[in-house]
C-alpha positions as CSV (number, residue, x, y, z in Angstrom):
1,X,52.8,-23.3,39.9
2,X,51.7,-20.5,42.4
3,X,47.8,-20.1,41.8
4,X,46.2,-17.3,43.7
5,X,44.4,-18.4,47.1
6,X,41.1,-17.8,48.2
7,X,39.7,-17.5,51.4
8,X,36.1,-18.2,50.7
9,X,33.4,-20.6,52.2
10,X,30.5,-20.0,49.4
11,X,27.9,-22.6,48.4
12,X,30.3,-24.2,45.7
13,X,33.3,-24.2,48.0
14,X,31.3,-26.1,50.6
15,X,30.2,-28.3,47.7
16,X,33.8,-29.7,47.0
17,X,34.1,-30.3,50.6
18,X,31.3,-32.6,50.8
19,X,32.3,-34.4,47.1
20,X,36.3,-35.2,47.5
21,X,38.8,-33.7,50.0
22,X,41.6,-31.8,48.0
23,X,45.0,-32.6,47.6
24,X,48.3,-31.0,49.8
25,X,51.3,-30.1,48.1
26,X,54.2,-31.8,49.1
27,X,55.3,-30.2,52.2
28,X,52.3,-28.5,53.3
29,X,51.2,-31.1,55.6
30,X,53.8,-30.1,58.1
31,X,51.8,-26.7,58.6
32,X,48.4,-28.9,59.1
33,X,50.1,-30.6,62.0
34,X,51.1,-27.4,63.3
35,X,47.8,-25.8,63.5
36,X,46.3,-29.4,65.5
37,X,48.9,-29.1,67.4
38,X,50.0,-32.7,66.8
39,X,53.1,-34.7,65.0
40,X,52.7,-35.2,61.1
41,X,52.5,-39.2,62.2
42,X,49.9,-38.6,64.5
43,X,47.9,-35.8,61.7
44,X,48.4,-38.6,59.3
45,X,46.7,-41.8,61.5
46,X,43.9,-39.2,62.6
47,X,43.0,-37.3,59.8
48,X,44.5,-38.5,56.3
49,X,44.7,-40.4,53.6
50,X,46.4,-41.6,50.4
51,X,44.8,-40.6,47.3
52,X,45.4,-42.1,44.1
53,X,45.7,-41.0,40.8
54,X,46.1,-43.1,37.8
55,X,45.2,-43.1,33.5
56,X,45.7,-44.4,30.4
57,X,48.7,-42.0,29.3
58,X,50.1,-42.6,33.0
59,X,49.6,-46.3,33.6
60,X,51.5,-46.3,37.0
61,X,49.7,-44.9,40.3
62,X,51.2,-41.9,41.7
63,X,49.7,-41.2,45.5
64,X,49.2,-38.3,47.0
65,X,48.2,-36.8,51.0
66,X,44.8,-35.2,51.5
67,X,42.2,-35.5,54.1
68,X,40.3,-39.2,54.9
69,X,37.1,-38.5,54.1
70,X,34.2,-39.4,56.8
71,X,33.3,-43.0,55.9
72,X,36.5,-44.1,55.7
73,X,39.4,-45.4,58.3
74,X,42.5,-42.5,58.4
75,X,45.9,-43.4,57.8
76,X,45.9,-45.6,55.2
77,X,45.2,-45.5,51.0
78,X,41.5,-44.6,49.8
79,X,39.9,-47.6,48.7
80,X,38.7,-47.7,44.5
81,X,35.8,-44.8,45.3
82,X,38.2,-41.3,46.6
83,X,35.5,-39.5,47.4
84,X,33.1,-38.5,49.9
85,X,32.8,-35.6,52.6
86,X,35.8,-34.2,53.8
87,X,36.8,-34.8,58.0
88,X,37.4,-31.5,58.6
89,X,34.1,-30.3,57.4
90,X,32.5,-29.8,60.0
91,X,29.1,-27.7,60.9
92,X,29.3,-26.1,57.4
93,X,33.4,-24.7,58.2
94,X,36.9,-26.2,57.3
95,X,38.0,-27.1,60.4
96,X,42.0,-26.2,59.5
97,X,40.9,-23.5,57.4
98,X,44.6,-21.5,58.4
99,X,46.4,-24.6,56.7
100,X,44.3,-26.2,54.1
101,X,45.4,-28.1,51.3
102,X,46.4,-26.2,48.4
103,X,43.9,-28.3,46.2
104,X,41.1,-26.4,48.6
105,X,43.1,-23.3,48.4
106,X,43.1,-22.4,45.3
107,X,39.3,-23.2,44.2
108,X,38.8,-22.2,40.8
109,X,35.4,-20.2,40.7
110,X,35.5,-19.4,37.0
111,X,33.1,-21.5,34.3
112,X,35.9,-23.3,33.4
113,X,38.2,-24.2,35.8
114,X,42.0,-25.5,35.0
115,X,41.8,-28.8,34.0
116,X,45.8,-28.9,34.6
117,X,46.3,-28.3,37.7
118,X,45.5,-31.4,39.2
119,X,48.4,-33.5,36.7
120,X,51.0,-30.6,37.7
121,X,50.5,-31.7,41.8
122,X,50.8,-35.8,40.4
123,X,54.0,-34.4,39.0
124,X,54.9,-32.6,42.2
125,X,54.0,-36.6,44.1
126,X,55.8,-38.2,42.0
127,X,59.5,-36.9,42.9
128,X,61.2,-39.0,45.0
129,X,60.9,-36.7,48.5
130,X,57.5,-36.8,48.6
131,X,57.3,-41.0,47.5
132,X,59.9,-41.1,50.6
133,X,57.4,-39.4,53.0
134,X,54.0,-40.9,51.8
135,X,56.4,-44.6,52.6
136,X,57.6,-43.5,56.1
137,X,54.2,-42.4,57.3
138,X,52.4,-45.6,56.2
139,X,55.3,-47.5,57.2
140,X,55.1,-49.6,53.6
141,X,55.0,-48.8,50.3
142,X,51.0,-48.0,49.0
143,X,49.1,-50.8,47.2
144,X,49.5,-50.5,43.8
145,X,46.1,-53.2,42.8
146,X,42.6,-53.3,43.7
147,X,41.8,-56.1,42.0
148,X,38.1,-56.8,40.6
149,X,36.9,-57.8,43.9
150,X,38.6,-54.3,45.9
151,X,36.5,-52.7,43.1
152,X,33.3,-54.0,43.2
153,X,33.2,-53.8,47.2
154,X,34.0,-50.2,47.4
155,X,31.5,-49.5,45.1
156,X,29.0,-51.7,47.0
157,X,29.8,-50.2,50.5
158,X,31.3,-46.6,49.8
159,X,28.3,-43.8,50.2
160,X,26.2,-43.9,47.3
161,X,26.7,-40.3,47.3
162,X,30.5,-40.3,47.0
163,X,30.1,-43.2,44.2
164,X,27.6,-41.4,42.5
165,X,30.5,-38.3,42.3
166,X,33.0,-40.8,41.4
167,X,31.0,-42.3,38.7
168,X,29.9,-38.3,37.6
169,X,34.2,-38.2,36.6
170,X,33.9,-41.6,34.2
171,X,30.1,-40.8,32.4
172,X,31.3,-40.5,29.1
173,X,34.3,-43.0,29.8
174,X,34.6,-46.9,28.8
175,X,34.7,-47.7,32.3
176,X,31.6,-46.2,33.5
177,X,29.6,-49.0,32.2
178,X,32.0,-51.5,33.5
179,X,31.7,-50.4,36.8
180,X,27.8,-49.6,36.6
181,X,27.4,-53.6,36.0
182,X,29.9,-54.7,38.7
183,X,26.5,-53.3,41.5
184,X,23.3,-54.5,42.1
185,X,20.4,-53.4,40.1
186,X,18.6,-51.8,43.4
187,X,22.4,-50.0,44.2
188,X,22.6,-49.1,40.0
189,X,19.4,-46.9,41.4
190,X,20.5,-45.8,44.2
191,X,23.8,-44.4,42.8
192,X,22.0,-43.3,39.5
193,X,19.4,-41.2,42.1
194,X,22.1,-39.7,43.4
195,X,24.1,-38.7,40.2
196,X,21.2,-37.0,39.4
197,X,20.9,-35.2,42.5
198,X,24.3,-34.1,42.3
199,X,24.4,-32.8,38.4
200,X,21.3,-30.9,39.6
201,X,23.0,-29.4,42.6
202,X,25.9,-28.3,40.8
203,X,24.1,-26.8,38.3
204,X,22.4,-24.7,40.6
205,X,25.5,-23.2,42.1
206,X,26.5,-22.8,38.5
207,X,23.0,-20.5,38.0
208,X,23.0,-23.0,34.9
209,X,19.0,-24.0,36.3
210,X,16.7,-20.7,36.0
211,X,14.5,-20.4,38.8
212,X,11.5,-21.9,37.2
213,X,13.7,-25.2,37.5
214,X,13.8,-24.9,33.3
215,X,17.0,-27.3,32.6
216,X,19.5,-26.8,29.7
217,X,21.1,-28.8,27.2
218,X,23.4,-30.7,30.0
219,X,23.5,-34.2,29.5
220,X,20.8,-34.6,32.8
221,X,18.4,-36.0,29.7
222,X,19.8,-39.0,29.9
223,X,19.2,-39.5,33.5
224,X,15.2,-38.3,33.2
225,X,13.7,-41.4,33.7
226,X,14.8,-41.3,36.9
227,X,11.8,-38.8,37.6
228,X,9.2,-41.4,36.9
């Protein structure tokens, strides 16, 4: 599964930093901890967290090491919402740039970027070294439930911006509506704001906006009221 790597900090690169840290390979934190200077313990209850990663045709959560993300407290699982702005983005530059995870690595720049990659790493977490590791660092085994209430508090407190890219990932999903009922209807406008923001954003990176601001068929329709 070697991917070519990039050493790039463009617009779109610095995007994904902001939206959802990227996931390490088994085995590459080690180098991280190196490059601080520090113990993989001690890179673990400073600076990351455990993502999760679960669906319909996997019903069982496989976990996974990446950077905690700004809002959140290090060391411990990411709450229902994995997203927001990466801790080692910082001033506009990837602070271990050198030893980055391989999620970060190997950003796809292409229209369409591989859509596989990210179930070949939840194959890589899911041998039994790296279930060992994720164990001994948090000292127990992850959570495996966020029950209805863990769900409805993340989205309620979680940045509306890192909600709003959550929620971008389940649009066209079952749950999306779910979860859009489980807020407030002054946070459903906040976070819908913010979608909106975001799909615009992207777009322009993606030269997919002309620079008369003209928008194309891209589902932001739907989300045009929010103009008004």
């Amino acid at each position: 599964m070697e991917l070519p790597l990039f050493e790039c900090s463009c617009a779109r690169c610095q995007r994904a930093c902001q939206k959802k840290p990227g996931w390490f390979r088994p085995g590459e934190i080690e180098k991280t901890a190196e490059l601080l200077g520090i113990s993989t313990k001690e890179l673990f209850d400073k600076y990351l967290a455990i993502d999760h990663y679960m669906t319909k045709e996997r019903p069982t959560f496989t976990y996974a090491l990446s950077p905690a993300t700004k809002h959140m407290k290090p060391g411990m699982e990411f709450d229902y919402v994995p997203a927001g702005e990466c801790v080692f983005y910082q001033g506009g530059k990837c602070q271990i740039h050198g030893a980055k995870p391989y999620e970060c690595a190997i950003t796809d720049h292409s229209p369409n970027p591989d859509k596989k990659l990210h179930l070949r790493m939840v194959e890589e977490w899911d041998a039994e070294g790296p279930k060992k590791q994720i164990e001994e660092l948090l000292g127990r085994p992850p959570h495996k439930d966020f029950g209805v209430g863990g769900v409805a508090m993340s989205l309620m407190n979680a940045p509306a911006t890192a909600v709003a890219f959550f929620l971008l990932t389940l649009q066209h999903s079952r749950s999306f509506p779910i979860l859009m009922n489980m807020m407030s209807p002054i946070r459903q406008m906040v976070v819908m704001r913010a979608m909106l923001e975001r799909m615009e954003l992207d777009q322009e990176l993606m030269g997919e906006i002309d620079d008369g601001g003209t928008e194309t068929d891209d589902g932001l329709d739907g989300l045009s009221w929010l103009r008004e």
